[in-house]
N, C-alpha and C positions, 0 to 999 in steps of 0.2 A: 738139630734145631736151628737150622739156617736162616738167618733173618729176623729172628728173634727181638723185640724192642724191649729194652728196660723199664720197667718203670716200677712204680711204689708197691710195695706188697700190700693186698687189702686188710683192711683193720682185722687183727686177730680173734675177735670176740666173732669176728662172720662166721655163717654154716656152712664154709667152704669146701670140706670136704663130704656134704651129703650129696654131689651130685656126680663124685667118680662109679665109673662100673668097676663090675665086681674086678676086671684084670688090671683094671689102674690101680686097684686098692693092694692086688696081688703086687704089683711093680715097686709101688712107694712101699707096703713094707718089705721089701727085697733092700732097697734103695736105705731104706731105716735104719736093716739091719747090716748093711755094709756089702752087702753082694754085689757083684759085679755082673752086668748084663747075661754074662754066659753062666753066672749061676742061677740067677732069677730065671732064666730059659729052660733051663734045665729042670727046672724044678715047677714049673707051669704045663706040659712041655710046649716050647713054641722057639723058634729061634733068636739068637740075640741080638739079629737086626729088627725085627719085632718088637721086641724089649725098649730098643733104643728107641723105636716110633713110641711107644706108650711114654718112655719117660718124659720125649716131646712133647705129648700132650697134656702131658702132670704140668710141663713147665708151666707152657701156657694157658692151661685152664686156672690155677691158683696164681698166676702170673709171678713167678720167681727164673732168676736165670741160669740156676745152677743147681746141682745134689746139694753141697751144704746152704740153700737158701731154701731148698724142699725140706731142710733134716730141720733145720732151725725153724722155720713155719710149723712145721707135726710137731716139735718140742714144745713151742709157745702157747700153740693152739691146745695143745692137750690131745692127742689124735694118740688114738690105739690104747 
C-alpha cells in the first residue's frame, strides 16, 4: 500500500461497506478473522500477493491505514 495518505476515517454510521466486491468482503473477513494473507489465499483460492492487492484496496476505499484500523472500523460499524 505504497503511498498511502492518512487521513480521518469516515463517520461510522456511513454505508461503507455496501460498495466492496464480493473478494474484498472474502479479504476483510480473512483480515476479521486473523488470517494471514497466505491463509485468506488459500482458502479463496488466489495467491497472497493478490490478497495483499485486495487488502490495499480495503485500505483505501474505507480509507483506514492499517489491519487493526480495518478490524476497529468492522467492530464499530457493526459489519458482519
Amino acid at each position: 500500500c505504497v503511498g498511502r495518505v492518512h487521513s480521518e476515517p469516515q463517520p461510522e454510521h456511513a454505508p461503507i461497506f455496501a460498495d466492496l466486491t464480493a473478494r474484498e468482503r472474502d479479504v476483510l473477513d480473512g483480515v476479521l478473522a486473523g488470517s494471514s494473507s497466505k491463509q485468506v489465499a488459500f482458502g479463496m483460492p488466489v495467491s497472497p500477493a493478490t490478497v495483499d492487492a485486495y487488502r490495499c484496496r480495503l485500505y483505501r476505499k474505507l480509507n483506514v491505514a492499517n489491519a487493526v484500523e480495518l478490524v476497529t472500523l468492522a467492530i464499530r460499524s457493526g459489519y458482519g
